[in-house]
C-alpha positions as CSV (number, residue, x, y, z in Angstrom):
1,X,-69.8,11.4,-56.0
2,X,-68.6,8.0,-55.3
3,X,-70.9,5.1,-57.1
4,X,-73.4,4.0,-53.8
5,X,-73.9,0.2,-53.0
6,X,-77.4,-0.6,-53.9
7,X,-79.8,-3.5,-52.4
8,X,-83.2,-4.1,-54.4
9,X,-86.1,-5.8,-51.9
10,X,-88.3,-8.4,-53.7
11,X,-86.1,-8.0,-57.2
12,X,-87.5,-11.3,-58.5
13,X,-91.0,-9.0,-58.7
14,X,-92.2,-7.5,-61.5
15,X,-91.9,-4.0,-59.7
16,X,-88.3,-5.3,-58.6
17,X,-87.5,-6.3,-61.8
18,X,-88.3,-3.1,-63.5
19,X,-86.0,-1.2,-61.1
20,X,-83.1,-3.3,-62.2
21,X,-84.1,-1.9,-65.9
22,X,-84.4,1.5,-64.8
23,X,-81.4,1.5,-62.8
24,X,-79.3,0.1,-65.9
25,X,-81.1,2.7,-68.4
26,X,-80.8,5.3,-66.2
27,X,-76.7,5.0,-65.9
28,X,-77.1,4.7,-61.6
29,X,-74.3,4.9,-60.3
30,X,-73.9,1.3,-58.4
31,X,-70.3,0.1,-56.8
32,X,-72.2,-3.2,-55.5
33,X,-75.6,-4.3,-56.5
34,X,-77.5,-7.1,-53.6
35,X,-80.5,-9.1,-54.7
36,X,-83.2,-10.5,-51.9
37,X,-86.0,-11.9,-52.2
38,X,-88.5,-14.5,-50.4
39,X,-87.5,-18.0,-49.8
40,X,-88.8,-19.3,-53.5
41,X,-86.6,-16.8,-55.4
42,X,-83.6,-17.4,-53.7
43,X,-80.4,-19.1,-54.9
44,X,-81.6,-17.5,-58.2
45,X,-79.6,-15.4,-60.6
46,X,-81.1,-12.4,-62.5
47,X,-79.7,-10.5,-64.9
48,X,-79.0,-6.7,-63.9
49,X,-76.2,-4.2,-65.0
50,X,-75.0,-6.7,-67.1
51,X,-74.3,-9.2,-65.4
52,X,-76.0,-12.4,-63.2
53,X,-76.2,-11.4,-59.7
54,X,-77.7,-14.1,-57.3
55,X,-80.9,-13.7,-54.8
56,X,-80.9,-13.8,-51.0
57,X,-83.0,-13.7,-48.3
58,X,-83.1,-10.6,-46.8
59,X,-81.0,-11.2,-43.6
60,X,-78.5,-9.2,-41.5
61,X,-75.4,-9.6,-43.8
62,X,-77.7,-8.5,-46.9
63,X,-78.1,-4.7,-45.1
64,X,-74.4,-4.4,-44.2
65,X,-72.4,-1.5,-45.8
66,X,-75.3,-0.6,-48.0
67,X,-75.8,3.0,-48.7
68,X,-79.1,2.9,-51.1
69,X,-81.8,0.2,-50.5
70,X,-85.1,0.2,-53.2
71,X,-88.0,-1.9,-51.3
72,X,-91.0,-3.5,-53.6
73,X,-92.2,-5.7,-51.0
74,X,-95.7,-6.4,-49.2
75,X,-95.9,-3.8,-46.8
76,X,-95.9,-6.6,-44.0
77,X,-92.2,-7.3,-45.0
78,X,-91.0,-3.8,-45.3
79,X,-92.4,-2.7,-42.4
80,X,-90.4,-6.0,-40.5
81,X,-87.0,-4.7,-42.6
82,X,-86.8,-1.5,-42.3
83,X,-85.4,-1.6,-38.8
84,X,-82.2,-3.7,-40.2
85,X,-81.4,-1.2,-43.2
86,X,-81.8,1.9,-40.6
87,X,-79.4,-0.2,-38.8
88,X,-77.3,-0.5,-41.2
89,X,-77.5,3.6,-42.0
90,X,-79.1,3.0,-45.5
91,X,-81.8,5.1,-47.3
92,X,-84.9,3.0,-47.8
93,X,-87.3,3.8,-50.8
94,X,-90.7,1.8,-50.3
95,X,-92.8,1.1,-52.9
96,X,-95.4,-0.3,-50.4
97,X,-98.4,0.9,-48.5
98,X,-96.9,0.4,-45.0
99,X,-95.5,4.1,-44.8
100,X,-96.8,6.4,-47.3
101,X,-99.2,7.8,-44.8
102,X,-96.7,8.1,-41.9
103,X,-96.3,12.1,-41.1
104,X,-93.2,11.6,-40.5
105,X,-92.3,9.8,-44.0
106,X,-91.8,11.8,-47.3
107,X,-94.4,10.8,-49.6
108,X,-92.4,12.3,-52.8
109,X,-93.0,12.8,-57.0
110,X,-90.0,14.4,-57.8
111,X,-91.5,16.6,-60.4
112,X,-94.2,17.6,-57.8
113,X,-93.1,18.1,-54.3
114,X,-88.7,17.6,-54.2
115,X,-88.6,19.2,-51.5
116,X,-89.7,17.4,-49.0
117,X,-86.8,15.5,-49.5
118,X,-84.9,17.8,-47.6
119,X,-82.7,16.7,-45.0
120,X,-81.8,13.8,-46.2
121,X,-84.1,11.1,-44.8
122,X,-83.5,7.6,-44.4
123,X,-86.7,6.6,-45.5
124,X,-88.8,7.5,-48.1
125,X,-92.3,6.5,-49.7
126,X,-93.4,5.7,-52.9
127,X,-97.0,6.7,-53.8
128,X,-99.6,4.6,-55.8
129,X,-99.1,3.7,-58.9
130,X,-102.3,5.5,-59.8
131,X,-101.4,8.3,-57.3
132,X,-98.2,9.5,-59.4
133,X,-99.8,10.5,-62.7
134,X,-102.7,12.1,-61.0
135,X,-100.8,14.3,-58.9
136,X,-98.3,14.9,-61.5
137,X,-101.3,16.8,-63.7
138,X,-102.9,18.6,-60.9
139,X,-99.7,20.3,-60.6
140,X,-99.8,21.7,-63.4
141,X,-103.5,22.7,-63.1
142,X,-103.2,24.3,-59.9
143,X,-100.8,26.8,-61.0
144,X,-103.3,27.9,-63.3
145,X,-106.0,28.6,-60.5
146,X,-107.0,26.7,-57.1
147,X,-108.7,23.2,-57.2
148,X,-112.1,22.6,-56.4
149,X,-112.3,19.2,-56.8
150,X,-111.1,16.2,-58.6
151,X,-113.5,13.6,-59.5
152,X,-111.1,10.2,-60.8
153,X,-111.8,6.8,-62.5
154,X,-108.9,4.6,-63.1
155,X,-108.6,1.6,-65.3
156,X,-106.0,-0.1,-63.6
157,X,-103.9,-3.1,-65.7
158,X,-103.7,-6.5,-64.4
159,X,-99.6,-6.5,-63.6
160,X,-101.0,-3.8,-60.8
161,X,-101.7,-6.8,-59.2
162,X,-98.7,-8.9,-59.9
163,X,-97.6,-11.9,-62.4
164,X,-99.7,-14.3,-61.3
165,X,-102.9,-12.0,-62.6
166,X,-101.5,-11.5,-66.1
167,X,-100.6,-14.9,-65.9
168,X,-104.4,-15.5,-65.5
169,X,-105.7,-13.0,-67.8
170,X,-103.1,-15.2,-70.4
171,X,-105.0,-18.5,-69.2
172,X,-108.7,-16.8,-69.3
173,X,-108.0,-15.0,-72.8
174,X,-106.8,-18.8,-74.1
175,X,-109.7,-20.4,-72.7
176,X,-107.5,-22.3,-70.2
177,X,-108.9,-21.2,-67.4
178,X,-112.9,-21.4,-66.2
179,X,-112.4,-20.3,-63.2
180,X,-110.7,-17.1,-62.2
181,X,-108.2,-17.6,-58.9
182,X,-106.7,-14.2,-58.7
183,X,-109.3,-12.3,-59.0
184,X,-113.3,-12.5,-57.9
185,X,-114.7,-12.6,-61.2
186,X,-113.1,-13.6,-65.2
187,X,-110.7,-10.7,-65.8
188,X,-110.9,-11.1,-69.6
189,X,-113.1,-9.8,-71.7
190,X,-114.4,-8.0,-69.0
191,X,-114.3,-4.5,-66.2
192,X,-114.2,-5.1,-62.6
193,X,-115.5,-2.1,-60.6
194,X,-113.2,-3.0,-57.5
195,X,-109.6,-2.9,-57.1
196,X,-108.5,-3.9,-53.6
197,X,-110.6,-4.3,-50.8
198,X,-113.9,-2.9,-49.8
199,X,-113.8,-0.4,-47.0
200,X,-115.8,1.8,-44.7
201,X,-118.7,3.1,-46.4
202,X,-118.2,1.1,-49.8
203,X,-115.2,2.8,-51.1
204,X,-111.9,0.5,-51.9
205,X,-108.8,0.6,-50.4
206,X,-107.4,1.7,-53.5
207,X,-110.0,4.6,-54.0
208,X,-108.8,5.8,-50.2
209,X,-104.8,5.9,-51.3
210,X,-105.9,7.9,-54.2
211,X,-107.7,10.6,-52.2
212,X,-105.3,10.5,-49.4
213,X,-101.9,10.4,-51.1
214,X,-102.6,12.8,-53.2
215,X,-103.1,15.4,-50.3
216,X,-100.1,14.5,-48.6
217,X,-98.0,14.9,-51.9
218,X,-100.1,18.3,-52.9
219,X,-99.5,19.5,-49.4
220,X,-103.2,20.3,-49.7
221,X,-105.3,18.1,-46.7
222,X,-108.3,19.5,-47.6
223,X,-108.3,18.7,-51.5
224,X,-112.2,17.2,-52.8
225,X,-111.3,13.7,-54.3
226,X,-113.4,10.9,-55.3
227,X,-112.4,8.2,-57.3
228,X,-113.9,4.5,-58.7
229,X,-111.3,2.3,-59.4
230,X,-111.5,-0.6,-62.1
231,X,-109.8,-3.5,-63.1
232,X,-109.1,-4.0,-67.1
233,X,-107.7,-6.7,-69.0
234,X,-104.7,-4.8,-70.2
235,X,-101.7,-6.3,-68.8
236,X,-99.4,-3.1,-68.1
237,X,-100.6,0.5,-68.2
238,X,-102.7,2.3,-66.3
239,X,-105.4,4.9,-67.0
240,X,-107.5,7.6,-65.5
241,X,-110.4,9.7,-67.0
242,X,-110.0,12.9,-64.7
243,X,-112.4,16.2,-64.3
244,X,-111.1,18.8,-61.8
245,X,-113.0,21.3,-61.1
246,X,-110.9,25.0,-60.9
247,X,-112.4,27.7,-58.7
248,X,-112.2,29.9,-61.5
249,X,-112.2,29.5,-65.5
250,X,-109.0,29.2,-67.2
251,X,-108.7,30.0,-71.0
252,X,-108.6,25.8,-72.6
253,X,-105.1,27.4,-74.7
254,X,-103.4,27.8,-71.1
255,X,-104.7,24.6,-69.7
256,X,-103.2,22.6,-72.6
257,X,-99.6,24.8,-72.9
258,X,-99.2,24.0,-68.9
259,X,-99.4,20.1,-69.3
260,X,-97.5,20.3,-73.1
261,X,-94.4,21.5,-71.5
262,X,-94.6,20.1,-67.8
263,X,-91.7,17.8,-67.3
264,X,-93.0,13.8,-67.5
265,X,-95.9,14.8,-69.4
266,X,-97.1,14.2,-73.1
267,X,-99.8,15.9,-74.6
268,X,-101.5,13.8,-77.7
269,X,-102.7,16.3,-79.7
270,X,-106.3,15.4,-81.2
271,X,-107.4,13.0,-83.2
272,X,-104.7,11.0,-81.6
273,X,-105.4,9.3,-78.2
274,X,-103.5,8.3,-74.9
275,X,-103.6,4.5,-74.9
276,X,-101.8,1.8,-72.4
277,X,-99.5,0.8,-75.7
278,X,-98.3,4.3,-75.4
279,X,-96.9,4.1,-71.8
280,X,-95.9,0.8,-72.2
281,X,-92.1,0.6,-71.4
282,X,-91.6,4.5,-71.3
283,X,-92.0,6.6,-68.0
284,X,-94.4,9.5,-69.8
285,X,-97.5,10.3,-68.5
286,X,-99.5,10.6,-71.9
287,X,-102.3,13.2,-71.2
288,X,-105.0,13.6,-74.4
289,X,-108.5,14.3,-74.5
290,X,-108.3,17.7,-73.0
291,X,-111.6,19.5,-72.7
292,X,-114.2,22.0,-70.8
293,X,-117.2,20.6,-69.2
294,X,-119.4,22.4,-71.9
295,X,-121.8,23.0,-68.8
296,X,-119.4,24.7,-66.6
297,X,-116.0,25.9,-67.8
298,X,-114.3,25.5,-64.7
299,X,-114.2,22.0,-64.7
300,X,-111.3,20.5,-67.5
301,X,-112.0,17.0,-68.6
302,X,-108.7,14.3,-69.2
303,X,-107.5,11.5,-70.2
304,X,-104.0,9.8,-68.7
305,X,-102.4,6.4,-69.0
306,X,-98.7,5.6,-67.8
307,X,-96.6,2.9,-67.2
308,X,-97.6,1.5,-63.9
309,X,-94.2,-0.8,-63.5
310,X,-92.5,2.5,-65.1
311,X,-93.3,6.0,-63.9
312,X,-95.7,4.2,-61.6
313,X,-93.5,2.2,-59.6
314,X,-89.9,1.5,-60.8
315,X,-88.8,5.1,-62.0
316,X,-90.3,7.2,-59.5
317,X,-88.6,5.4,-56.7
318,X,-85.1,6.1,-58.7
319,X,-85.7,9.5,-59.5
320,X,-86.2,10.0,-55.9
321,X,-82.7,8.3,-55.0
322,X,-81.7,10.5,-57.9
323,X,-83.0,13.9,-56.2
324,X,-81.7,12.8,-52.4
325,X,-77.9,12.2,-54.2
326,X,-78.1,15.6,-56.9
327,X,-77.7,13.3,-59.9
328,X,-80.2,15.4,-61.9
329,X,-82.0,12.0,-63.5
């Protein structure tokens, strides 16, 4: 196939940023690459593919003749561009909130649910960065036997929230900042029990994408999920201590063969553990700490981490281009 011209959305972002990485690592096949950005960023020059390429704004001219668009913006701004790349007859892949639970938007993990790709749309979402490695493993499990439940808790790193929070965790760790800006209370050296924004009936907004998304990608609207999600001071990679309960028991040697050879996963055999500096700059989802509820062996107890710039963010949105264009990743 002919190489694709390629815009990235917000590319002086750490999410935007890391797709310039993967894109390079991941031999894309780009004719033209277009930067944009807000205001602040632009008139910059980043290095991608090699080479310096300058920021934009975002405007008309940006969109034109652009087959391929990655978007890591606020979902405010995608949602107020996507109307000039459909104009323009590109494929959008959002990284944002603004679409994911559209019915009429893919919500895709390649190694999960592909298909849904079919057709050809011209936009696509991106889940959470929490989402992906969850729904990536219950994959696997379901196979095995029909979910129950899933009961979540994810330690989320600080880049989750974007540069200027490591840059405060930095400040904080250093003892060069009292008083935390970013976040509601001191980041380091400490667990905050609340990523995002309160909702109805105490549960975050984050908690709500976790239990949502991950029906929408499972196909499975009626899937049990609760979830607490915490802030950590670890600056990239996040975690998730998982128990899903099966409707039936499923021999512990089958449980751990099904996640030791699914694609994007890696098992850490014991006494090894699945830590943040694992993931960090890789798009695995490390998986360790495999175990049955010693009360009721229907319910198998994990441990994850992966990247969240990675396989949370940057790489899932390319392996999605990859699958609508049949380059195989």
């Amino acid at each position: 196939m002919a190489d694709l011209n390629v815009g990235v959305l917000g590319a002086s972002g750490m999410v935007g940023q890391e797709i310039l990485v993967v894109l390079g690592e991941r031999s894309f096949p780009v004719a033209d690459l277009r930067l944009a950005a807000s205001q602040r960023s632009a008139g910059d020059r980043l290095l991608a593919l090699g080479r310096r390429i300058p920021v934009t704004e975002p405007d008309h001219a940006f969109f034109r003749g652009l087959d391929l668009i990655f978007s890591a913006v606020s979902a405010d701004v995608a949602r107020r561009l996507f109307p000039l790349a459909q104009a323009a007859g590109a494929v959008m892949i959002d990284k944002s909130n603004a679409f994911r639970m559209d019915p009429a938007v893919p919500l895709v993990v390649p190694e999960v649910n592909p298909t849904a790709l079919a057709g050809h749309p011209s936009l696509v979402a991106s889940p959470n960065c929490s989402t992906i490695p969850l729904v990536m493993v219950l994959d696997q499990l379901r196979r095995l036997a029909d979910i129950e439940r899933v009961d979540v808790a994810t330690y989320q790193a600080v880049s989750g929230t974007g540069r200027d929070a490591v840059a405060e965790l930095t400040a904080e760790i250093a003892g060069l900042q009292p008083d935390p800006s970013i976040y509601p209370r001191p980041i380091a050296f400490n667990v905050l029990p609340l990523v995002d924004t309160l909702g109805d009936g105490g549960h975050s907004l984050e908690e709500e994408k976790l239990r949502l998304e991950s029906r929408k990608v499972l196909a499975e609207p009626e899937l049990r999920i609760s979830s607490t999600a915490v802030r950590v001071p670890v600056y990239r990679g996040h975690s998730e201590a998982i128990t899903v309960t099966l409707r039936r028991e499923v021999p512990l040697t089958d449980l751990h063969d099904a996640l030791a050879t699914a694609p994007g996963l890696r098992m850490v055999e014991p006494p090894e553990l699945p830590t943040p500096i694992d993931a960090d700059g890789n798009d695995l989802v490390w998986v360790g700490r495999l175990r049955l509820d010693p009360d009721d062996a229907r319910r198998v107890m994990l441990f994850l981490v992966t990247d969240n710039l990675r396989k949370g963010a940057a790489t899932n949105a390319v392996q999605i281009a990859e699958t609508l264009w049949g380059l195989g990743g």
